[in-house]
N, C-alpha and C positions, 0 to 999 in steps of 0.2 A: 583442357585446363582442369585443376585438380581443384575438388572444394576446400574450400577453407577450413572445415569437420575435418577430411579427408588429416588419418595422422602421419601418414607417409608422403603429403604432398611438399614441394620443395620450400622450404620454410624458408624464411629471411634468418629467422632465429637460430637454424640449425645450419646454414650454411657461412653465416657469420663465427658461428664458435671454431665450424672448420675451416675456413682462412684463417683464424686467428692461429689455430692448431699448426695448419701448412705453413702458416709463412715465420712463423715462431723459428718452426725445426729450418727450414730451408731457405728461408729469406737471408739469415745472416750467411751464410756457408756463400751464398748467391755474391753477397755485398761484398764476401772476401772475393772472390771473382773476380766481381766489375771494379775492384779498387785495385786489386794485383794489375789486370788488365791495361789500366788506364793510368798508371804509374810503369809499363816498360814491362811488365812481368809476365810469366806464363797463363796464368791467372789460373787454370783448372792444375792445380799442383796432387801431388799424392797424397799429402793432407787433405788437401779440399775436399777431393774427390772421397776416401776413407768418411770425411763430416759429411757429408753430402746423403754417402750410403747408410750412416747409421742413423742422419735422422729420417730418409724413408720407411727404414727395416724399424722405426717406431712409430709410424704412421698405419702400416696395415692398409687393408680396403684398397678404392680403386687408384690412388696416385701409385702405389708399390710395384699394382699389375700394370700400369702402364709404362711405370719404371723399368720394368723387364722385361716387357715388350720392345722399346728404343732400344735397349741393349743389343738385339737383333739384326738392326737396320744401319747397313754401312754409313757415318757418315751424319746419320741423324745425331748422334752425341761424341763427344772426344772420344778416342779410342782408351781410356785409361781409364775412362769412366764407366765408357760402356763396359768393358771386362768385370769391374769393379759390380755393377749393377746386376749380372749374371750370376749373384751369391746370392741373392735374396730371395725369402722363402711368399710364397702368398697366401698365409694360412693368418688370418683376423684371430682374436678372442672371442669363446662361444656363448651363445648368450644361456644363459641357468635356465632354470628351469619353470620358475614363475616368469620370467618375461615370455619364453615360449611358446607359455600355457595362455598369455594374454594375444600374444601373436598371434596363434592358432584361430584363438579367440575373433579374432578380427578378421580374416579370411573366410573360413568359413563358419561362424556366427557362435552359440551358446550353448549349443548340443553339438559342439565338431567331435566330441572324442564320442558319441553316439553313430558317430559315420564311419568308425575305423572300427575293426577286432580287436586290436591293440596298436599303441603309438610308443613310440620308447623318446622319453622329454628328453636323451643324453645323447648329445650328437653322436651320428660315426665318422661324420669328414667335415668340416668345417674349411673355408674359402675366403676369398679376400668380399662377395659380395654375398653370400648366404651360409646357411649349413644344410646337411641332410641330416633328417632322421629317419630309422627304420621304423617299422609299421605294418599291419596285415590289414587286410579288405576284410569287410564284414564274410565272407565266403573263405576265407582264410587265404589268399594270395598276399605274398610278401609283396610289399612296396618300399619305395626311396621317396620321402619327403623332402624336395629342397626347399628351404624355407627362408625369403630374402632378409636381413637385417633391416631395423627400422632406421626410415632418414636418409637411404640408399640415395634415393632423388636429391638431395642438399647434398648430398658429401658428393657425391660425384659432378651434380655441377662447377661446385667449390674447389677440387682437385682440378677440374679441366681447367679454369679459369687460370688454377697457379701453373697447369701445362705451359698454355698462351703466351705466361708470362716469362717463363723458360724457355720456350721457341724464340722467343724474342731478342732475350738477351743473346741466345746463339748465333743468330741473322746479325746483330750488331756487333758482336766480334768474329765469324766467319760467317761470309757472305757466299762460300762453297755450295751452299745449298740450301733452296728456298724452302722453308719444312708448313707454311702455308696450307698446302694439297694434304700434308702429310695431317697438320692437325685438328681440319676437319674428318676427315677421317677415320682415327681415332676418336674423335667425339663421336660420331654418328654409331660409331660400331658400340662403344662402352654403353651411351645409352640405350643401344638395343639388348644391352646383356640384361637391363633393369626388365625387362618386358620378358615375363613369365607367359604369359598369353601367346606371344610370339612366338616364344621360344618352345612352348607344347608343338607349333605346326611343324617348327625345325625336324622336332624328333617323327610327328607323320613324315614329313618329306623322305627320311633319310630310311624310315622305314621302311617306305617305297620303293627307292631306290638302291635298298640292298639286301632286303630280306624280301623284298615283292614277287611275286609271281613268275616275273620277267629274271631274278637273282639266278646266278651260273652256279655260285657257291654257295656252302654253307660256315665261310670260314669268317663271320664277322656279324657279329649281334647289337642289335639295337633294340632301347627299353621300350616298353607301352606305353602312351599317356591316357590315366585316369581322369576323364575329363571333368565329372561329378566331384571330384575331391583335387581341382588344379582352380587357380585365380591367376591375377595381372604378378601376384607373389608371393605364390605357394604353388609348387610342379611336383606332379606325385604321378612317379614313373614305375613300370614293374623294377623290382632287386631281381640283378643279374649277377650271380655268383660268379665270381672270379679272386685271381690273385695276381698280388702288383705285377707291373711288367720287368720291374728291377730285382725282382724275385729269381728270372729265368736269365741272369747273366751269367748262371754258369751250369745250363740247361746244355742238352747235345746242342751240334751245330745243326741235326735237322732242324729243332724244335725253335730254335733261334731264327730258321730259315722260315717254319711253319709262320712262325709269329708276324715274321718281315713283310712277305708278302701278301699277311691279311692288312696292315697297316698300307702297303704300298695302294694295296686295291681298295681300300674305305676312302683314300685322297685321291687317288687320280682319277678313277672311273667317273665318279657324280663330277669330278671336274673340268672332266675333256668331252664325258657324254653330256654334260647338264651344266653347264660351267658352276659348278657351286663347289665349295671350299668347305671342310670343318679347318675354321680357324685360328684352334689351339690345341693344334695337335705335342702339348705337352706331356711329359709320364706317366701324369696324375691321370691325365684321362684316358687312360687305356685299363683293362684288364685281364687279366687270360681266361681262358675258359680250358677247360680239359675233357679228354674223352679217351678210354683206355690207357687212364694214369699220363698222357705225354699232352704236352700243348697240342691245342689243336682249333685258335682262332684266336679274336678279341674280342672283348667286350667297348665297344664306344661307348665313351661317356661326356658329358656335360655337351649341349647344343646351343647355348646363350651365341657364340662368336662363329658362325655363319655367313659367309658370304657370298653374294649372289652376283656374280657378272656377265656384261653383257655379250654376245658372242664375237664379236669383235675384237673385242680383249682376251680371247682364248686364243681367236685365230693367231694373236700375237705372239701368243705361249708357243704354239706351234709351229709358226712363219719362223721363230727366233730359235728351234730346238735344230730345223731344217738346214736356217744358213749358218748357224756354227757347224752341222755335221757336213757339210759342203764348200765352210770358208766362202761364202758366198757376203762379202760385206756391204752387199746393196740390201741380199734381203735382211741383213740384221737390223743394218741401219732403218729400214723398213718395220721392224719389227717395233724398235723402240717406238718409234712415231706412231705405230698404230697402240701403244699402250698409252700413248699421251705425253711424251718428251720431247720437246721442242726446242727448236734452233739447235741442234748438237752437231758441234762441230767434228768433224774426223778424229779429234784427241779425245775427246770424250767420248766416242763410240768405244774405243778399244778401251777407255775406262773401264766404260760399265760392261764390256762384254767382260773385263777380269772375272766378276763376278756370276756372271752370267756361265762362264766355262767351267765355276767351280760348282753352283748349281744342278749346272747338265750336263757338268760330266760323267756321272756311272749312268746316266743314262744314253753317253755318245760312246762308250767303252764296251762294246759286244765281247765280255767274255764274264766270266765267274769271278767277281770279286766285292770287296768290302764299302760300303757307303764312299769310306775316305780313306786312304792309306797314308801310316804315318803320322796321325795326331790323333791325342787323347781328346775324350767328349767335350773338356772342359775350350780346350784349343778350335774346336772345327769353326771354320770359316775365318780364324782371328787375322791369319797371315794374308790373306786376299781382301780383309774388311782395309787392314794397314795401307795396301798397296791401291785399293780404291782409294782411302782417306788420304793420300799423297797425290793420286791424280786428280782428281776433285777439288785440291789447294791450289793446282798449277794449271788447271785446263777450264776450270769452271766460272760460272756458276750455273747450275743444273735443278729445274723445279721437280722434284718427285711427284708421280702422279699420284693422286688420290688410291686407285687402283691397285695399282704398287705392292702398297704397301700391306695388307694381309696376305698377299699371294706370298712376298718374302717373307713376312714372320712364320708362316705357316710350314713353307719350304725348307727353312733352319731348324724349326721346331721338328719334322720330320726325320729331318737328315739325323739329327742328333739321337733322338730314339734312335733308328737304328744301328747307329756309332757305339752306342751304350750295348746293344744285343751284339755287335760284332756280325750280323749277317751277313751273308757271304752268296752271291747271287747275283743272275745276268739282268742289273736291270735294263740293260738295254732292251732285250729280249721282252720284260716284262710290257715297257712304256710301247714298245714297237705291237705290241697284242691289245694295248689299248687304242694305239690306231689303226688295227688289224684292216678299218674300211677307210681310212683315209679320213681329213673332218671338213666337213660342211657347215659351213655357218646356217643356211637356212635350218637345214635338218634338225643343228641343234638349239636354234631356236625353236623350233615347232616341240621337238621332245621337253624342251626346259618348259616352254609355257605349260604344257601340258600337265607337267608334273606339280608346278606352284600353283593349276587350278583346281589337284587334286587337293593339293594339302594347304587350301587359300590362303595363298602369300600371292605378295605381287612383289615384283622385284626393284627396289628402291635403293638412293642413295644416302 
């Protein structure tokens, strides 16, 4: 529980001005909806949906990232919307420079800028729930300050709330899909992004796990965290020089290739050896690193969206990769159930394997080729989300597991980076080297615990 002093705790007063805020922009756009709806109409028209996106893209913060989030996930929003919601940027307004200087102020006390060599008050990247500033250690090591916006707690309970109430209205005009599962969640995971304190262990874990002793390569970088100059909302990581990864889209095809498969191996490995996920694997968070002028790795960034599952739910990832490469539809069928889908009938197996075959297939295709063939970044997955959202209308209704759902945002957000690099690569070959022993559930239970009691996490939901 937060003290009442406490200026960041979840105020009545700050999450009240942000309803008023959300439901201003979004409530009418909603009401044209449920009154189109409820008079014969389509109710989410091309209108609506254009009101819809413009009053999010003026909201900023965490209703926007989770507006582009759903865009993602077959079936969670109209398909017209969701395209629609795929435009939006998640960059908030940055805060100047006297509020900064009082933030700063507040984390680490009255002499903070005593704790640094230098601190620059003028953002370099600014986000939907913090910004970063650069900065050097008293010993002169460059650092990345990410430094959360005040009221983060109020606005993003107040955003979820108006989720809730959008889940809602969805569930009363299609009943296709119970989003329930879906949006706790999402809640659970946004409020872990507020946890700075958390999110330091995130970046030990992954440290561990791919720069560690134990690491094959040297082809993917993870920051430090300074734990003397880090709080519950201020993260003060080393600066890892790089350049964007949309920089290198018209880099050679090795460098493309160099690129893909450090991306490939930062997400599958901690997630088939460790079940753990980096959960936004979006553009922004990547960087390149160079070595003899050519790419030659990435830079991972930001670890707030982490997800940690139980080994059960991998076996699922893998029982399902099996009987698609085999046609084997007892194990798929099997596969769903062990991720948490229930009652599916035979037409809804082949639903969601639609999906499921556009997911894994470059990695069921043993030979050298492109993520996806035949559709631009902007397109990937549109055409198989359509043909789930039609099956889904006539075969359902179907509860998305809680589980679910980061493993597919994460999956899309993947795929797409490397649609955007154009890589060109066996990833069968690849996924087949990360089961090179086969998977064990104990095994990787005993390896994951091990790891979340180096970097004290425990795994929750």
């Amino acid at each position: 529980m937060n003290s009442p002093d406490d200026p960041e705790s979840n105020r009545m007063s700050a999450r009240a001005r942000r309803y008023a805020s959300v439901g201003a922009r979004v409530g009418g756009v909603a009401a044209r909806v449920a009154g189109s709806r409820l008079t014969g109409g389509r109710g989410l028209t091309s209108g609506n949906g254009d009101a819809l996106v413009a009053a999010l893209g003026t909201l900023k913060g965490p209703m926007m990232k989770v507006a582009q989030f759903l865009a993602t996930i077959p079936e969670a929003l109209p398909p017209d919307l969701a395209e629609k919601l795929r435009t939006l940027q998640a960059n908030a307004p940055p805060m100047g420079s006297a509020f900064v200087t009082r933030r700063m102020q507040a984390e680490l006390g009255a002499d903070w800028r005593n704790q640094f060599g230098s601190f620059d008050l003028r953002p370099a990247h600014a986000a939907s729930l913090g910004q970063v500033h650069r900065a050097t250690s008293l010993d002169g090591q460059r650092l990345a300050c990410k430094l959360q916006y005040p009221d983060m707690k109020s606005v993003v309970e107040a955003d979820l709330k108006q989720l809730e109430w959008v889940f809602s209205l969805r569930r009363m005009f299609n009943g296709a899909v119970d989003t329930r599962e879906m949006s706790k969640e999402i809640g659970a995971r946004v409020r872990e992004e507020l946890d700075y304190a958390r999110e330091a262990k995130h970046v030990s874990l992954y440290r561990d796990i791919l720069c560690g002793p134990d690491a094959t390569d040297t082809n993917v970088r993870v920051p430090e965290v300074t734990p003397s100059l880090s709080t519950g909302r201020l993260l003060t990581l080393s600066w890892l020089d790089g350049e964007p990864l949309m920089d290198f889209t018209g880099a050679s095809q090795e460098e493309r290739n160099t690129i893909a498969r450090a991306m490939f191996r930062a997400w599958w490995h901690p997630f088939i050896g460790l079940g753990i996920i980096h959960g936004d694997p979006h553009l922004g968070n990547y960087t390149i690193f160079r070595e003899d002028q050519k790419a030659a790795g990435i830079n991972l960034l930001d670890y707030g969206c982490i997800r940690i599952f139980p080994p059960a739910f991998v076996k699922g990832v893998v029982d399902l990769y099996e009987g698609l490469r085999a046609e084997d539809n007892d194990k798929i069928a099997g596969a769903y159930e062990t991720w948490g889908f229930r009652g599916l009938k035979r037409e809804l197996v082949d639903v969601l394997s639609i999906w499921a075959r556009f997911i894994y297939g470059p990695m069921l295709d043993d030979r050298v080729r492109p993520i996806a063939e035949g559709v631009s970044p902007g397109e990937y997955g549109r055409e198989q989300a359509m043909r789930v959202h039609e099956g889904l209308k006539k075969y359902g209704p179907v509860t998305i597991p809680r589980e679910f759902v980061f493993m597919d945002r994460a999956a899309i957000g993947l795929g797409g980076a490397m649609l955007h690099l154009d890589a060109r690569l066996n990833f069968h070959q690849m996924f087949t080297d990360v089961l090179r022993e086969g998977f064990d559930a104990d095994a990787m239970a005993a390896r994951q615990k091990a790891a979340l009691d180096r970097a004290d996490l425990v795994r929750g939901q």
